[in-house]
N, C-alpha and C positions, 0 to 999 in steps of 0.2 A: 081382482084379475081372474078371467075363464079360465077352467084346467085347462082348453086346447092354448092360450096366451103362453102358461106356467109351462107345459111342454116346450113348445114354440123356444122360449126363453130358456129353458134348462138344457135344450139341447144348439142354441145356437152359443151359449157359453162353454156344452161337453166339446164341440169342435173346435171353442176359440184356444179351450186351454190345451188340445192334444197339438193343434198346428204351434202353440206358441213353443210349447216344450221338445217337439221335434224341432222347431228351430234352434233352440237353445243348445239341442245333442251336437246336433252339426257343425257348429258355432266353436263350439268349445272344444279345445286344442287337448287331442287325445292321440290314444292310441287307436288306428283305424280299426283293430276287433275289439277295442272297447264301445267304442262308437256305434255300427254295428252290432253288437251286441241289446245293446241299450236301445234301439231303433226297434229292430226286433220285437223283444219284450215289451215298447209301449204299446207299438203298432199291434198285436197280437193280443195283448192283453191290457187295452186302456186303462182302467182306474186300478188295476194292480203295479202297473211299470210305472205309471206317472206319479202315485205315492211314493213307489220305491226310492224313483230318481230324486222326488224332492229331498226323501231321508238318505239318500246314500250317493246320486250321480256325481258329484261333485265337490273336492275337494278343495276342502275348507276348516281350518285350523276355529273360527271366529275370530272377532274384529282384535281383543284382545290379546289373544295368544300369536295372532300374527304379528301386530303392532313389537308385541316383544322380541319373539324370534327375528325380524328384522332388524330391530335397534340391537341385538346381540353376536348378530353375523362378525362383525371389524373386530370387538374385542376378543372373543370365542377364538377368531382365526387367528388373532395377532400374538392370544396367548399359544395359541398348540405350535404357532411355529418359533416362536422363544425357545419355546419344552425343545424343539425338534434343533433350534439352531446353537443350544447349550450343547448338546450332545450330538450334533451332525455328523452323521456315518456316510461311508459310502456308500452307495446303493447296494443295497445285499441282492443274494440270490440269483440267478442266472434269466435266463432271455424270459422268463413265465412271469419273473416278479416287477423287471421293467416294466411293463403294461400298468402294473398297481401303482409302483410309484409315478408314473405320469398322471393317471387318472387325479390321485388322491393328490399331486401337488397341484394340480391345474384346478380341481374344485373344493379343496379345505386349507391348502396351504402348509401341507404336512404331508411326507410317505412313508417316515418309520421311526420309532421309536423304540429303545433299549428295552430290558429283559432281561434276568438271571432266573433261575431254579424254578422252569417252567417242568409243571407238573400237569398228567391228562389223566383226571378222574372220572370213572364209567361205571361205580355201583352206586348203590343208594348210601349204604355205610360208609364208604371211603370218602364223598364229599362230604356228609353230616359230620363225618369227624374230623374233616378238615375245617368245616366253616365253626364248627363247636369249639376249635381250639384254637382257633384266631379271634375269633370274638373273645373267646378268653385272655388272651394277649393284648389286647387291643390297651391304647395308652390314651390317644387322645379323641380318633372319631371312627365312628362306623358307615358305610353307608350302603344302602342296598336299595336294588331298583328289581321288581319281577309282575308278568301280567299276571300270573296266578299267585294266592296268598290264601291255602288251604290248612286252617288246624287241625291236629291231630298228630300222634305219631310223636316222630322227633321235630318235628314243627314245634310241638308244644316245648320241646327241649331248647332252638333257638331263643322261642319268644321267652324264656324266661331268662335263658343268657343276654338276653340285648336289656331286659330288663336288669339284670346284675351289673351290667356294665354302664347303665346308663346312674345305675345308683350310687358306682365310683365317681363320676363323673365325666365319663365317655359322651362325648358328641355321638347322639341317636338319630339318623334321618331316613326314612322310609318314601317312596315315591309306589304304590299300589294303582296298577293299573283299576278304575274301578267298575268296568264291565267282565274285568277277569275276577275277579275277588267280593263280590257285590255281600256276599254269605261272611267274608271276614270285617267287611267294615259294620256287619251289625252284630258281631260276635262278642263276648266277654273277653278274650285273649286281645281283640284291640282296644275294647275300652282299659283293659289292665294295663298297656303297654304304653298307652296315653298318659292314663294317670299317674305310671311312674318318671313320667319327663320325656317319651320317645315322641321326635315328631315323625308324624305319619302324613300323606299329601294322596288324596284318592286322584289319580292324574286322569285327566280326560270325562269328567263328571255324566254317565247316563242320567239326561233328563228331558221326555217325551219335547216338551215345550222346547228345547232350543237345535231340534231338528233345522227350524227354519236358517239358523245362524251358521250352526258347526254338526260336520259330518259326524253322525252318532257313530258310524263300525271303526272310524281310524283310533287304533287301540298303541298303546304301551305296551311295544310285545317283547320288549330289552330283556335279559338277565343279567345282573351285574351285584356283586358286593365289594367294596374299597375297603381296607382296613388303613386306618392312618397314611393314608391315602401313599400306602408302602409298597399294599398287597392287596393284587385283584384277583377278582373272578369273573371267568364268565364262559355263557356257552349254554345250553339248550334247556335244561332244569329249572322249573320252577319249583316256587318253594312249597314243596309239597311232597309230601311220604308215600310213594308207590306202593307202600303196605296197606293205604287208608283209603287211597285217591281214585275215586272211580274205579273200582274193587269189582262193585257187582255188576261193571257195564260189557261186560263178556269180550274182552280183547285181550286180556289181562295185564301185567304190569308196565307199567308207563319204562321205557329205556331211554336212560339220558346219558349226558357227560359234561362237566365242567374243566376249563382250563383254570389252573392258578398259577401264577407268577410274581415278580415282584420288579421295582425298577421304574426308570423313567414310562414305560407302557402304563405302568397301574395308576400313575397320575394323570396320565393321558384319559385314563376309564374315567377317574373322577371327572373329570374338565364335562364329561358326556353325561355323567349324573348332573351336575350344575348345570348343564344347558335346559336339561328339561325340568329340575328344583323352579329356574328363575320362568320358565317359559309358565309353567302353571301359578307358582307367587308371586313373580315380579320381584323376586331376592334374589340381590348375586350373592354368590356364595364360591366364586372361582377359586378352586385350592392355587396355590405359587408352588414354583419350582425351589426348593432346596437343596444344599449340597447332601443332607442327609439322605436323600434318594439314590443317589449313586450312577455307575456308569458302568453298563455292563457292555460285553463284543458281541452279543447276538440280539437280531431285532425282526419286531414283528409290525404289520402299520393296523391300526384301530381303525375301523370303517362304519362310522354313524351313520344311519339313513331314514331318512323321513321328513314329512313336511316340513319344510324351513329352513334346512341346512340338508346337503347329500340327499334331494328328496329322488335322485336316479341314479344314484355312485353307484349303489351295488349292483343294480343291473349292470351297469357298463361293465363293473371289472369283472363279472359272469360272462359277461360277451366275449370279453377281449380276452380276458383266460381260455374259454372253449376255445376262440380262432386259430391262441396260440399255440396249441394243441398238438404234439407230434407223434404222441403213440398210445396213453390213455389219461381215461377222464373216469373216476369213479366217483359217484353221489346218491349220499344215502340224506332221504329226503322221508317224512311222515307225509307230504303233500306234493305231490307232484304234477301239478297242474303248468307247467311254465307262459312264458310270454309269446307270443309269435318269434319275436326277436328270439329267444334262445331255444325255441324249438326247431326253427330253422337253423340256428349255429350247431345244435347238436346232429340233424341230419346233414349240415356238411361236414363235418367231423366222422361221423360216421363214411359216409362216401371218398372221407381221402384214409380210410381203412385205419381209424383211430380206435382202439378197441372203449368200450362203451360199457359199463357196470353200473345200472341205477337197483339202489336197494330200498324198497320201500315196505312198510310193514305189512303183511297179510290179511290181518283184521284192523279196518280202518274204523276212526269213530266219529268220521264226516260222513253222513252218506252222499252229501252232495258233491264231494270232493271226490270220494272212490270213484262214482260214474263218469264226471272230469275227467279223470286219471285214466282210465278204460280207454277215452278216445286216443292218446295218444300212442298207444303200447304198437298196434297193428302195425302205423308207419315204422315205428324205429326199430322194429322186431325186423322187418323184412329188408331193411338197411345193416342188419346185424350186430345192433344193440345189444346188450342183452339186460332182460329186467329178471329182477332177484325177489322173492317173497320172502320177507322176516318172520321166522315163526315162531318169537321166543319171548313176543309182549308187544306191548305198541310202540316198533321201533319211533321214537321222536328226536334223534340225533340227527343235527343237521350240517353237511359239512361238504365237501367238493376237493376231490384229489386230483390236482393235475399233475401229470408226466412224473410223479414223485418228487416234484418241487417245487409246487407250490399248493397248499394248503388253505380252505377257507371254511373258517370253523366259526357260527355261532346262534343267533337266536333267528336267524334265514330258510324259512321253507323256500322250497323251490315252486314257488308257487305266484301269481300277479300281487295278490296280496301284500308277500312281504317283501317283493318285488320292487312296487312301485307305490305301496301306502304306507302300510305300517311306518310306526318308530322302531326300527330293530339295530343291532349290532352284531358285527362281527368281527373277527379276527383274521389278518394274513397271516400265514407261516411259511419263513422262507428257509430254515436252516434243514440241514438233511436229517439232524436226529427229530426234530418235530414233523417235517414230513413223515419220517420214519413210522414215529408214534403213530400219527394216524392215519398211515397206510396199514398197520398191523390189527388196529383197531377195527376199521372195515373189511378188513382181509376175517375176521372174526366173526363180524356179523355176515359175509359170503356163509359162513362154511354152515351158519344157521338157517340160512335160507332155501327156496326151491327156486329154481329154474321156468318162467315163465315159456312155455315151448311154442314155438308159433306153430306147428303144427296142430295142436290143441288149442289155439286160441282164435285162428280161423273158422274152430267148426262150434262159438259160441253162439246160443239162441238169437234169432234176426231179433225178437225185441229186445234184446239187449245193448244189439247194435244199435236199434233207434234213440234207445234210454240213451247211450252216449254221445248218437250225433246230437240230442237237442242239450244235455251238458257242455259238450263244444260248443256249442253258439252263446252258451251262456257263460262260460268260465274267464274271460274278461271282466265278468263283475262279479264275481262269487266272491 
């Protein structure tokens, strides 16, 4: 064949494949700035958008992992509302947590679950020594779920408690996200944790080759530990020692916090560990409800979200919380990128004179995220928001205060991502000492922060403004 043929041909296939894939964009039942977005970026940039889209446009579990999550929908539901109709409360909390429990009964079949001796840990010490001394306790199983799994530090102190405990004969089960942790599954501290009996489950497999099948970025972004499935954890911390942890990357120490409790909730957490055990092996592994779990008077509801079950619950209860909104809303986010949908709910909120605290950290370690984050400060500054700079380490607590009654605390950027992909979880808190807690907590990270002034942010350099209007265009798929 002539070079002019091979041309001829190489470019009447470059246009068969960009027309086939813009139709594909349009086709496909999205969010109109993700849509948009991705249009964009082919059109602009052909064979960079068009690989992109094949690895990332569309969401897709594989043929497997769906097959499962479907066949687990009925039982998964039928057990959490057992859990929920053993111990069926009255609706807790006032007109802010209505909203939750409809959402969450109308798409899980559950809106709240019991609770005793909740506790809201915020150093590196206070949780290592909490989870150090439950796993020490631990009788019959352990289980922990986190995207990042970094040795070192008191890491290495965990890994050899799960290893003590597994050598008593503790039930060890580990789910590692493996795009987050890729350094620990070829480490000595996991082959040692292996070889003493612990199983380990790298969840969501990075491998070039099955791009074609399953979206390579939807990550395992949970944090959760179960102790005899008595006593949870959870909330923004992964398992990693801020003493070790990306140390020399100039933001400084990573800021977390974990909730711990105990009660019908904590078997609720397990039920969410088992969803994703069986969605990656195909083993149930569903803990049952016990009398030895107990019955406590205060209650919080579990909100799973991600492909297959809740793959849009927590946007919603984001929504419908900002709407319900009567005097403030305070959200301390590492990523602040949000959806059309709750960028708009926040500037009606703002406009019906809702006072408005978003806290985000000062030195971020996304750069593509920070200039995201840029575009939308100017609107909601000049609606009189106000945004807050953390300047005490990379805030990554992530949580949302409504009206002081209702609380949602967990592994949730405020961001599309965790939004509308990820696997994440979080927690409601409807009682006024837990709102309490963690109104005081953020009232904490204010007094460390600076004041974004629109004055001054008006008169930043025009390319800076450019840099973030083409980050807008693009922050639907970041």
């Amino acid at each position: 064949m002539s070079e002019s043929a091979l041309l001829t041909v190489g470019t009447g296939f470059y246009w068969l494949l960009l027309v086939l894939v813009t139709v594909r964009i349009l086709t496909k039942r999205r969010h109109v700035a993700g849509t948009m977005s991705w249009l964009l970026l082919v059109l602009l940039l052909p064979a960079v958008g068009i690989l992109l889209y094949f690895l990332l446009g569309e969401l897709s579990l594989g043929k497997k992992r769906e097959q499962r999550a479907r066949e687990m929908v009925k039982p998964y539901l039928s057990s959490l509302s057992y859990l929920h109709d053993r111990v069926a409360p009255p609706k807790p909390g006032g007109e802010q947590a209505l909203a939750i429990h409809q959402v969450l009964a109308k798409r899980l079949g559950v809106s709240a679950l019991s609770y005793q001796h909740i506790q809201l840990l915020h150093t590196p010490k206070s949780i290592f020594d909490a989870w150090l001394q439950d796993i020490a306790s631990a009788q019959t199983s352990i289980r922990m779920e986190f995207y990042i799994w970094f040795p070192g530090q008191r890491v290495d102190a965990i890994a050899e408690a799960l290893i003590a405990a597994c050598t008593r004969g503790v039930s060890v089960e580990l789910i590692i996200d493996h795009a987050g942790s890729r350094a620990f599954f070829r480490s000595a501290q996991c082959k040692a944790m292996q070889a003493a009996g612990i199983e380990i489950v790298p969840a969501l497999p990075v491998k070039l080759w099955r791009f074609a099948f399953r979206r390579l970025d939807l990550r395992i972004h949970r944090k959760l530990i179960v102790i005899d499935d008595q006593v949870a954890y959870t909330g923004s911390m992964n398992m990693a020692d801020p003493e070790c942890f990306n140390k020399d990357a100039g933001f400084g120490q990573w800021i977390d916090i974990m909730l711990r409790f105990q009660g019908t909730a904590a078997l609720g957490i397990s039920k969410v560990f088992a969803w994703d055990w069986e969605v990656e092996t195909g083993e149930r592994r569903l803990p049952q409800y016990t009398e030895q779990v107990g019955v406590a008077n205060e209650w919080l509801s579990i909100v799973p979200s991600g492909p297959g079950i809740g793959d849009d619950v927590i946007e919603q209860i984001v929504l419908s919380s900002i709407h319900r909104s009567n005097k403030k809303i305070v959200i301390c986010t590492p990523y602040f990128v949000p959806s059309e949908a709750v960028f708009e709910s926040l500037c009606q909120a703002a406009k019906r004179d809702v006072q408005i605290d978003i806290i985000v950290p000062k030195h971020n370690n996304s750069w593509l995220v920070k200039w995201a984050s840029y575009s939308y400060y100017q609107d909601l500054l000049q609606l009189g928001a106000c945004i807050h700079n953390f300047d005490g380490g990379l805030l990554h607590t992530k949580a949302i205060l409504i009206d002081d009654e209702l609380a949602l605390v967990g592994s949730v950027n405020l961001d599309i991502r965790s939004l509308q992909l990820n696997f994440e979880l979080s927690v409601a808190l409807f009682s006024q000492h837990s709102c309490e807690m963690i109104g005081a907590l953020l009232e904490s990270y204010l007094e460390d922060s600076e004041p974004v002034r629109l004055s001054q942010w008006i008169q930043r350099p025009r390319r800076a403004k450019v840099l973030e209007r083409v980050m807008y265009f693009l922050s639907p798929i970041l």
